[in-house]
GUROZA-100540 format. One record per atom (N, C-alpha, C): x, y, z; atom name; residue in one letter. Coordinates in pm, 1 decimal. Each point is the difference from the previous one (the first is absolute). Layout:
N
{{X Y Z} CA A}
...
***
This chain:
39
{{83.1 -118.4 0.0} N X}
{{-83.1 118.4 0.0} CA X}
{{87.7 124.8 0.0} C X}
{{116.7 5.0 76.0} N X}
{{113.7 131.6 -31.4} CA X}
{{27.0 -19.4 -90.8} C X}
{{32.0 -52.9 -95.0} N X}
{{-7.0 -1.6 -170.1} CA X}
{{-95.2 45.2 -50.1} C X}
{{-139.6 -5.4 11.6} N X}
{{-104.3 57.8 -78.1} CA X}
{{16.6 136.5 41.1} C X}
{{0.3 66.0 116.4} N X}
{{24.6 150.7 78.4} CA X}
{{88.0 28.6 -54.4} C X}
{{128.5 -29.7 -11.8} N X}
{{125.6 60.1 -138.7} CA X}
{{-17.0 -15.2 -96.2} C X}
{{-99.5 -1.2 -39.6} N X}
{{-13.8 7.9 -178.8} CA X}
{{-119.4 99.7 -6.9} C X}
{{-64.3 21.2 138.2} N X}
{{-92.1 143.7 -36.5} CA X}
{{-165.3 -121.6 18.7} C X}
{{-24.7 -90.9 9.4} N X}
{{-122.1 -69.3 78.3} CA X}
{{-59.4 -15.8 115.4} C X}
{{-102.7 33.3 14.1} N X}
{{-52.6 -23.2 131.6} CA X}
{{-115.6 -131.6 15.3} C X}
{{8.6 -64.4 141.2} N X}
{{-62.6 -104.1 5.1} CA X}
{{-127.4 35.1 58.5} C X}
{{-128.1 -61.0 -30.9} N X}
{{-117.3 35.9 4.7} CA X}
{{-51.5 -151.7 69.3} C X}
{{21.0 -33.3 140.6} N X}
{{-108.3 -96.4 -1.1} CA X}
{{-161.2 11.3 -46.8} C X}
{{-16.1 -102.9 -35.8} N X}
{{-140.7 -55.0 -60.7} CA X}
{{-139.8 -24.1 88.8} C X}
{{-97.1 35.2 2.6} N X}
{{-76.4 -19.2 58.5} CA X}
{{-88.5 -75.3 -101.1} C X}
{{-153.3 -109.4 90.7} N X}
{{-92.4 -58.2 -46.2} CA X}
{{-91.5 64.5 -48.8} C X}
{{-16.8 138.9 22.1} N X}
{{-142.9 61.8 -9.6} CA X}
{{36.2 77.3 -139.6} C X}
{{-76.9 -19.0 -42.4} N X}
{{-9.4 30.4 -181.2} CA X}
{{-24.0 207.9 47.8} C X}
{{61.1 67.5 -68.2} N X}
{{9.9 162.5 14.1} CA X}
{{-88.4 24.6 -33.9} C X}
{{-88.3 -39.6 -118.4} N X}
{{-92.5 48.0 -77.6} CA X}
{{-147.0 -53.0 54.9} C X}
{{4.9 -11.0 124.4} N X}
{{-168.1 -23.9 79.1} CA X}
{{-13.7 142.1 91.3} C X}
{{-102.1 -1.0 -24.4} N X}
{{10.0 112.0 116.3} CA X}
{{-47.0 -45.4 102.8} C X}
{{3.5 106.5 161.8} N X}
{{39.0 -35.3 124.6} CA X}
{{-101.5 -118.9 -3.1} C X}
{{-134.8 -0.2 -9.6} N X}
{{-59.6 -64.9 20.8} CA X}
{{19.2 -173.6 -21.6} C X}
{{-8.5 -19.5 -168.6} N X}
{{33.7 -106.9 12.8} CA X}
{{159.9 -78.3 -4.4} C X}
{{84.6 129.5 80.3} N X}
{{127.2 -79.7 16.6} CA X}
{{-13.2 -55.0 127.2} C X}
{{-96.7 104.9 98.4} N X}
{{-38.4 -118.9 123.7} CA X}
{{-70.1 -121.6 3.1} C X}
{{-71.0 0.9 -82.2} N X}
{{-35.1 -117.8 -44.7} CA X}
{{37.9 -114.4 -46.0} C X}
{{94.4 8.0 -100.1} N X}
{{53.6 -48.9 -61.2} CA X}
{{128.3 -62.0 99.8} C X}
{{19.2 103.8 78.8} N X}
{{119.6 -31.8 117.9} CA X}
{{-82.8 -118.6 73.7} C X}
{{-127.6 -2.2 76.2} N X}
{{-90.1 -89.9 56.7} CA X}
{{10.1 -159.0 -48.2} C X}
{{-14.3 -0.6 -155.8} N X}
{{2.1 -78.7 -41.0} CA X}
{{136.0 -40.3 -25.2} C X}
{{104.3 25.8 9.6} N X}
{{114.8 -65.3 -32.3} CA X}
{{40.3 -84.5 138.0} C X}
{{-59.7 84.9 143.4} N X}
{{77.5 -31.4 91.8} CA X}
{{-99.5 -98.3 56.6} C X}
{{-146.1 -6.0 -14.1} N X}
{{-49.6 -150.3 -8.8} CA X}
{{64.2 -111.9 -72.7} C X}
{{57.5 -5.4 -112.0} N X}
{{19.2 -58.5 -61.5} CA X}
{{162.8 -71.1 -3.7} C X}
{{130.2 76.6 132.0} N X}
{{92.9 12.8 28.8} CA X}
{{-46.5 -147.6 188.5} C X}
{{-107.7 68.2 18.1} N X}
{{-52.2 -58.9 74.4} CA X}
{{-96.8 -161.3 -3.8} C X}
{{17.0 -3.2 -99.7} N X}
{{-35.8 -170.4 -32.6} CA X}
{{91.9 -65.6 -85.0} C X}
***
């Protein structure tokens, strides 16, 4: 990863929740993942 930072990159962890929901159904959508983390 100090190799990617000397060449001018930055690291972006990743998240599950899709950007393009809005608040609403990213809580939702969060609900359902973590039921589903849960079985």
């Amino acid at each position: 990863m100090a190799l990617l930072h000397q060449l001018g990159f930055k690291y972006k962890k990743t998240t599950v929740m899709p950007s393009g929901l809005n608040p609403e159904n990213q809580a939702e959508f969060k609900k359902i993942m973590r039921s589903l983390r849960v079985n």
